[in-house]
FIZA-808362 format. One line per 2 residues: number of its first residue (from 1); their letters; for each residue x, y, z of C-alpha. Coordinates in Angstrom, 2 decimals. Layout:
residues N
NUM) a) X,Y,Z; ...
END
This chain:
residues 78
1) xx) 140.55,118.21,-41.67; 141.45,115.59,-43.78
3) xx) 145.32,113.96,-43.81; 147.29,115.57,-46.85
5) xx) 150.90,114.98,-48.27; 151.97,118.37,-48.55
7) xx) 155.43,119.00,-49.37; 157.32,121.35,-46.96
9) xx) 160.83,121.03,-48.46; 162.48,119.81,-52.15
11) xx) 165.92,118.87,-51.49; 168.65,120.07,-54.01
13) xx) 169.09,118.24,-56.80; 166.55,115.67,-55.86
15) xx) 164.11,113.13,-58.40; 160.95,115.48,-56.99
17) xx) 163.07,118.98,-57.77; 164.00,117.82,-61.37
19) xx) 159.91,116.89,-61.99; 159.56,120.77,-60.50
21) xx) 157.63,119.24,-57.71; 157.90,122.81,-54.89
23) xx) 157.14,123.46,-51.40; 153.36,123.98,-51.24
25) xx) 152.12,121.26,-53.73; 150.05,118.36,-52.19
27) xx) 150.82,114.99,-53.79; 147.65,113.13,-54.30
29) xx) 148.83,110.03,-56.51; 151.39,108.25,-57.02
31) xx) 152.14,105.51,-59.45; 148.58,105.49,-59.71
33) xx) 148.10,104.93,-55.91; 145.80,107.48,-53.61
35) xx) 148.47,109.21,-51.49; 146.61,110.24,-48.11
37) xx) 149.33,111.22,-46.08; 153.70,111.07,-45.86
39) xx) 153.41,107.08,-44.38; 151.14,106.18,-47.06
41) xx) 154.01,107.94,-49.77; 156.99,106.96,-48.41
43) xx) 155.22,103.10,-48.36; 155.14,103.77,-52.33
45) xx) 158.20,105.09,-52.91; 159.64,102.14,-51.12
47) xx) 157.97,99.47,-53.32; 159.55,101.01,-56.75
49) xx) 162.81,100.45,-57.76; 165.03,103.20,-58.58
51) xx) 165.31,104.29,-62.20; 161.70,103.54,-63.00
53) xx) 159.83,106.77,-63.69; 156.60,107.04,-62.20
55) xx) 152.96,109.25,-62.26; 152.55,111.78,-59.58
57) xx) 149.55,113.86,-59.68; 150.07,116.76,-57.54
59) xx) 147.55,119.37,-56.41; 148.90,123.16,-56.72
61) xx) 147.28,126.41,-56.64; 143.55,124.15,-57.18
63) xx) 144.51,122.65,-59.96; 145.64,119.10,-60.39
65) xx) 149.16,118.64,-62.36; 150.48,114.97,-63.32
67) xx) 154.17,114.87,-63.45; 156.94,112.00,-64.17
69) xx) 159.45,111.51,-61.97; 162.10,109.03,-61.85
71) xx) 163.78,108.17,-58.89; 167.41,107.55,-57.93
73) xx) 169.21,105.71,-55.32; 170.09,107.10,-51.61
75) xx) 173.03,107.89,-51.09; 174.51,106.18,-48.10
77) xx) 175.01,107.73,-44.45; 178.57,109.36,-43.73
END
């Protein structure tokens, strides 16, 4: 049915592993935003600056679970 964000990997040492965001959880907000699918979260996650911690409301197991989470830079390409 309906477009989801549902996480399908946490990378290793990551902002989203350290807020024990895992594999299976469907974001549905964040920073207070309606996430409906991966373009509509990687749009917010490119509008806030890193080092600001944020809202995410995730969905897991049925239930909904609001976690903060602040992100860091990217590293650069090799």
């Amino acid at each position: 049915g309906e477009p989801r964000c549902v996480i399908s990997t946490v990378v290793s040492g990551s902002a989203a592993e350290a807020a024990g965001i895992q594999v299976g959880d469907v974001i549905i907000e964040f920073d207070r935003q309606e996430v409906e699918d991966f373009p509509s979260l990687a749009t917010a996650v490119s509008r806030t600056p890193p080092g600001n911690p944020v809202t995410v409301v995730i969905e897991r197991d049925g239930r909904k679970i609001e976690k903060t989470v602040t992100l860091g830079r990217t590293p650069p390409s090799p």
